[in-house]
N, C-alpha and C positions, 0 to 999 in steps of 0.2 A: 561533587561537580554538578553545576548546574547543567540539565539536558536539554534549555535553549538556548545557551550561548554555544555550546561546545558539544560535537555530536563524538560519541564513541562506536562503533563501527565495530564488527566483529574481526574485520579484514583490515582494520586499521588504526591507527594509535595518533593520527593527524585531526587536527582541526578543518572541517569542509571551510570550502572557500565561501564569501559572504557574497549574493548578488540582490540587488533588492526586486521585489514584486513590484511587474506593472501597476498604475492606481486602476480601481474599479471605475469607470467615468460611465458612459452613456451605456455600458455592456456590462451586466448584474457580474461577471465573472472577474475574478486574478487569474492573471494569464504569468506565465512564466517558461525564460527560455532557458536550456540547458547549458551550461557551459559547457565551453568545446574543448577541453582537456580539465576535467574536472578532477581525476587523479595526480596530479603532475608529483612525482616522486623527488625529494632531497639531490640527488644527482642527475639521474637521467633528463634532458634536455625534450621539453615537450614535442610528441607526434603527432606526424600532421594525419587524418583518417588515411587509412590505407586501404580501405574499401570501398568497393565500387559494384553498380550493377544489381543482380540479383539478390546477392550475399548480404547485403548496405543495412537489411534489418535486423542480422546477426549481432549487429554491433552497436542497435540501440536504432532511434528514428533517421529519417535521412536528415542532412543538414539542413533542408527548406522547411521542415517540418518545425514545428516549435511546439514543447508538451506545455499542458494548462490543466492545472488542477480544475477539474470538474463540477465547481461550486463556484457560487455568488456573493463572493463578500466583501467587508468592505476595514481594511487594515484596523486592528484595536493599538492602544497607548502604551503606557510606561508598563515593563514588568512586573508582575507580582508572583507569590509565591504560591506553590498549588495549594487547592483546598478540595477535600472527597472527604463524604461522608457516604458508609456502605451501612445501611440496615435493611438486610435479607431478612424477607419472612421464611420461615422454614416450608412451610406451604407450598412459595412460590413457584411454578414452573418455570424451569428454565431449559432455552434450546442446548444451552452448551452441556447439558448431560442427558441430550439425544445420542441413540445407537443411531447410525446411519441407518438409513432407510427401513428402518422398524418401526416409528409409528403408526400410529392405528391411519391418523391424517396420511398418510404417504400412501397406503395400503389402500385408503378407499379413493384414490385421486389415481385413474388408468396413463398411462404414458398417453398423451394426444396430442388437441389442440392446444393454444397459444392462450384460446378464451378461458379452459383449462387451468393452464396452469395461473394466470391472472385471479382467477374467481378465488384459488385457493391462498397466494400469496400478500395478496391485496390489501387484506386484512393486521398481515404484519407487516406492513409497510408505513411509515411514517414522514411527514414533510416536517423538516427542523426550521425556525425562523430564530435569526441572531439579532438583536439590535443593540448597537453597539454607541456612540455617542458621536460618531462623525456620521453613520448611516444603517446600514444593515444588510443582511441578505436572508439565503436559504441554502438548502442541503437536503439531503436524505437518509434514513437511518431505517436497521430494521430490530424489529422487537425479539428482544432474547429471553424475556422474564414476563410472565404473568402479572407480576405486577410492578414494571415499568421501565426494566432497565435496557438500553436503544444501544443499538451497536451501530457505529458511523465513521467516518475521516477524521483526523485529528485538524485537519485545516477547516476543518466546518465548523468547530464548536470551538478551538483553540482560542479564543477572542471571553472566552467567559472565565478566565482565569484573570482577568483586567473589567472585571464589572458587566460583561456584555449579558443579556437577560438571552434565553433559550426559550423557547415556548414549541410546544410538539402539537402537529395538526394530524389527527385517526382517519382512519379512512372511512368512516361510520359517524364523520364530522364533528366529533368533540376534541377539544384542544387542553392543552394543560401546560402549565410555568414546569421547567424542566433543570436538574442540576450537572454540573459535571460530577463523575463519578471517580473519573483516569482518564489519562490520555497520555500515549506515547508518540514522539514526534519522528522514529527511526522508522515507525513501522508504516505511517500515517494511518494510525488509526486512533479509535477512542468510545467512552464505553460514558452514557449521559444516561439519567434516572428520569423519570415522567414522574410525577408528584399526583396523591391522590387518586391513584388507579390500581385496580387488582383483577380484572377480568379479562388480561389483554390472550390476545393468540400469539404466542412467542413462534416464530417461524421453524421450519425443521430444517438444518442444517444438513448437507452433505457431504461428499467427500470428494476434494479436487484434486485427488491422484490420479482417479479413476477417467479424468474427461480425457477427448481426441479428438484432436484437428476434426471441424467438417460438422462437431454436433451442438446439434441444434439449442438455442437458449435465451431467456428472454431478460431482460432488462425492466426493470419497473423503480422510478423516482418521480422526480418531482423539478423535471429541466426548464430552465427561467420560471420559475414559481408555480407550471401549470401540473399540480399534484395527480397521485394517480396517472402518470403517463404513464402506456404500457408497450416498448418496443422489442422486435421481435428479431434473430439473425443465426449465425454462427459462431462456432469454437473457433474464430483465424489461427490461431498459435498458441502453444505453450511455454512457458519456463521464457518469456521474455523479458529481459532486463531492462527495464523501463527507469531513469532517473529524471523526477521532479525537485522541482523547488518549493519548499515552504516556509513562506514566510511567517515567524512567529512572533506573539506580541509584543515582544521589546524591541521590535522595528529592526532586528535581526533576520537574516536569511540560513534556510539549514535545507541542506539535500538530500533527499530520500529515494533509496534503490528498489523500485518493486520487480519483485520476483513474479510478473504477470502474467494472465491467461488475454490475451488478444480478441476483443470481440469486434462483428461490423453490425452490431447492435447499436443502434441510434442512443450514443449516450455524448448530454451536453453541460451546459454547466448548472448548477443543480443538483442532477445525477449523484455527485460523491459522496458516499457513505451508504447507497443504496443497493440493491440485492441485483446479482445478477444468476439467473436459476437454471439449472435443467427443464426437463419435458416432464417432470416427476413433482415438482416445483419446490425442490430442495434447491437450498443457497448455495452457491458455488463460487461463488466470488462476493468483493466488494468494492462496486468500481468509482476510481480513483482518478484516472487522469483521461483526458482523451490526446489527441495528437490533433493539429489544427493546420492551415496553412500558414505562412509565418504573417505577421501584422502590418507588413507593407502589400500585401494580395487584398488587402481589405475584405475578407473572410475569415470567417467567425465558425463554432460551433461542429457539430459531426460531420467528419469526412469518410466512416467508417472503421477509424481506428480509434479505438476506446480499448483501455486498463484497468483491468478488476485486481485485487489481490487474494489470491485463493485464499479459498475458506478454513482449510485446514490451519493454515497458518494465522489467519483473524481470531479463528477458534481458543487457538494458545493462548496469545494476546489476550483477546477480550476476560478468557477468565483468569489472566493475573492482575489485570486493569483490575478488572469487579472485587477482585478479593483481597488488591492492596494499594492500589490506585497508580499502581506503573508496571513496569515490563524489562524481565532483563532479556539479554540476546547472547547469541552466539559469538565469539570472538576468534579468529585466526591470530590475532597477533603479527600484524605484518600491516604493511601501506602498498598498493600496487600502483603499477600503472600499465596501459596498454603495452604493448614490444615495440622497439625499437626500432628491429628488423621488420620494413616494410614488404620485404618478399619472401616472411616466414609466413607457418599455417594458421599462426592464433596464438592465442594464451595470456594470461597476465605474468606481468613481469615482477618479481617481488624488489621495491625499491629498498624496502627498511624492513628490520626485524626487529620485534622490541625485546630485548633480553630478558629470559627466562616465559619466555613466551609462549601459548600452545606448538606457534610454528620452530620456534627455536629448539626447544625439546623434543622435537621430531625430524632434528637435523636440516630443516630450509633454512635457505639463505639467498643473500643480495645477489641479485643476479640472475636466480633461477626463474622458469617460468613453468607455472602448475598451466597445464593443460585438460585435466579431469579432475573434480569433486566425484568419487566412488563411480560412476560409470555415464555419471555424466560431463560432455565436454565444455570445457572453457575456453573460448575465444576471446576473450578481453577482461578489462580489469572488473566492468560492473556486472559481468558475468559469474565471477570468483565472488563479488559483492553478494549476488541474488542466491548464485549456489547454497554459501554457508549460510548466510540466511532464513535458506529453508527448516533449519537443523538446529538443536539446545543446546545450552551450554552439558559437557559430559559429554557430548555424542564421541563415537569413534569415526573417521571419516579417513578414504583412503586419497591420498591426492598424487594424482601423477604429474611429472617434472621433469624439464629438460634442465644438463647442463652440462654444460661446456659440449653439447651436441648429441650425450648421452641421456637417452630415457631411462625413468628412475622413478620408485614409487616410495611414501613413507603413510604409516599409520599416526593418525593426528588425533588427539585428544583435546575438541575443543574446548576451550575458556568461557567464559563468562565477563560483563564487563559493568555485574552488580558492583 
C-alpha cells in the first residue's frame, strides 16, 4: 500500500478524507484547516461539537482557530517513489542512543538561563531550504548524528521525493546539499542526511514523560527564514490531540493526529521540524503545527498556541526512519467517531471493527465507547487516535468501555499496520 495515497491508522482501517492545502502566495507558509467531522463512521450520522466553554480544548482547537503546519513551502508535482540511502559510519555519534540526561554536555550546562540553554542548543540546530520547481521554502531540523543525519517534519522536506534539492544551513554558517534518508507521513516526521560532514554536535535528547504544565522551555528554528531565532515560554498542556493536514506530493491530502505538548512559545512558520527544549537544553519536542486565527481575521502567525510532538515518540520514529527508511505504528483495529450522545461525558464511539482485529480479539465492538487507554482518559475520537499512538505494535494496553450503559474493561494486544 502506498502511504501517500492511503493512511493506515492504528485506530482505523478507513481511508482519511482528501482536503486540499491552502497555495503558499505572499505568506512563505501552508496553512491548513481541520475538517469538522473528520472521523465520520460507516453508520453513525455525523456530530455536531458538543463542547463548549472551558472544556472546548479537550477536544482539539476551537472552531475559529485554524491549525497550520509550521513551515514555508511551497506544493511539489507528480508522485514518485521513495528513495533512501543509509550509510552510517560506525564512528558516528548519534543522539538517539543517548541515556537521558547523562551526557557529559547535560552535566556541564546548570539548569538557568534561556541564554543558557541557546549557547548550548544552537549548535545542533539547523535551517533546511527546499527548492522545488514552482518555488521554494524553509523549515527546521535538529542534528541527531555526528556526521549529518537531521531529524525534522515530514511536511518540510516531503517535496524531495519528486526532485526538490534540500540544502542545510549550521549555525557556525557553513551550508551543505542534503538527502532524504525516511520519512513517515502518520507521524509528520522525517529523518534527511547533510552530505560531506562529520564533526557535527548531535543534540541531547530527553524525555517527554517527564514534563508538567507550567515548565519552563524554549523554542529555537528558523520562522519566515530568519535562522537562529531563539523564543522562550511554557509547558501550556499535555497529551493534546492536535489534527493537521498534510499535503503530500501527489497533490493528495493526508491527516495527522499529534499527540502534543502545548507550548506559548513563539513558534511560526518555519519552526517545523525544530527543537523544542527544556532549562537543561535537552529536546523535548518537535514542533509541528501552531493554531492561528482563522484567514478571514487577516492574521497570520503566533498566537501563543504552538505543537511539538514529544521526543520520546520522534525518537522511535526517527531510528526506524534511519535504519530502514519508514515506520510502522500501533494499530487498534477499529474506525471511531466522536459520541453521539451530546449530553454524555466523552469517549470515542467505535463505528467499525476490522475482523480478526487487535480490537476484535479483545471483545470490542460497534457501538461501544472506550473512555481510557490504561489510565488515561478519552474524550473523543482523535484522543483514542493520539492515545494508541503513543504505544508499539505488541504493546498490551488496557481500554476501558461503556456499553449498553455498563462500564467494562478488556486487555488489548495491539497490532501493527506493517
Amino acid at each position: 500500500m502506498d502511504p501517500m495515497t492511503e493512511t493506515t491508522h492504528q485506530d482505523t482501517t478507513q481511508t482519511l478524507p482528501s482536503y486540499p492545502a491552502h497555495p503558499a502566495e505572499s505568506h512563505p507558509a501552508d496553512s491548513y484547516t481541520a475538517p469538522t467531522d473528520p472521523w465520520l463512521p460507516p453508520t453513525p450520522p455525523p456530530v455536531p461539537d458538543r463542547t463548549t466553554g472551558p472544556e472546548k480544548p479537550r477536544r482539539g482547537v476551537a472552531a475559529l482557530i485554524a491549525l497550520a503546519l509550521a513551515a514555508g513551502l511551497v506544493g511539489g508535482g507528480a508522485g514518485a517513489a521513495v528513495t533512501s540511502a543509509l550509510d552510517d559510519k560506525p564512528a558516528a555519534v548519534s543522539s538517539l542512543d543517548q541515556s537521558t540526561g547523562t551526557s557529559a554536555d547535560t552535566a556541564a550546562i546548570p539548569t538557568g538561563s534561556v541564554e543558557q540553554v541557546a549557547a548550548k542548543v544552537l549548535p545542533s540546530v539547523v535551517s533546511i531550504s527546499v527548492r522545488t520547481a514552482s518555488g521554494g521554502g524553509t523549515g527546521t531540523g535538529v542534528v541527531i548524528s555526528s556526521d549529518g543525519l537531521v531529524l525534522t517534519n515530514n511536511h518540510v522536506v516531503a517535496d524531495a521525493e519528486q526532485g526538490a534539492s534540500l540544502e542545510v544551513s549550521f549555525n557556525d554558517g557553513r551550508t551543505a546539499a542534503a538527502t532524504l534518508v525516511g520519512r513517515d507521513p502518520i507521524t509528520d516526521l522525517a529523518v534527511i542526511r547533510a552530505s560531506g560532514v562529520s564533526d557535527l554536535k548531535p543534540a541531547t535528547l530527553g524525555d517527554s514523560s517527564v514534563l508538567k504544565p507550567g515548565q519552563s522551555v524554549v523554542a529555537i528554528g528558523s520562522p519566515l527564514g530568519l535562522e537562529g531565532t531563539v523564543t522562550s515560554g511554557i509547558v501550556s498542556a499535555l497529551n493534546r490531540p492536535v489534527r493537521t493536514g498534510d499535503s503530500n506530493p501527489t497533490g493528495e491530502s493526508q491527516s495527522t493526529v499529534i499527540d502534543a505538548i502545548q507550548t506559548d512559545a513563539a513558534i511560526n512558520p518555519g519552526n517545523s521540524g525544530g527543537p523544542l527544549v527544556n532549562m537543561r537544553g535537552e529536546v523535548v519536542g518537535i514542533n509541528s503545527a501552531i493554531a492561528s486565527l482563522g484567514s478571514s481575521s487577516g492574521q497570520s502567525g503566533s498566537i501563543g498556541l504552538g505543537f511539538s510532538i514529544p521526543i520520546n515518540q520522534a525518537r522511535r520514529v526517527a531510528d526506524q526512519l534511519t535504519k530502514s527508511g519508514g515506520a510502522v505504528h500501533a494499530q487498534l483495529g477499529v474506525s471511531v467517531s466522536d459520541i453521539a450522545d451530546v449530553t454524555a461525558q466523552g469517549g470515542a464511539a467505535i463505528a467499525m471493527v476490522t475482523p480478526g482485529g487487535s480490537a476484535a480479539e479483545a471483545g470490542i465492538d460497534v457501538g461501544d465507547v472506550v473512555t481510557k487507554v490504561g489510565n488515561r482518559e478519552v474524550d473523543s475520537a482523535d484522543a483514542l487516535i493520539a492515545a494508541v499512538r503513543t504505544h508499539q505494535p505488541g504493546d498490551k494496553v488496557t481500554l476501558t468501555y461503556t456499553r449498553g450503559g455498563d462500564t467494562r474493561t478488556a486487555t488489548v494486544t495491539l497490532g501493527s499496520d506493517a
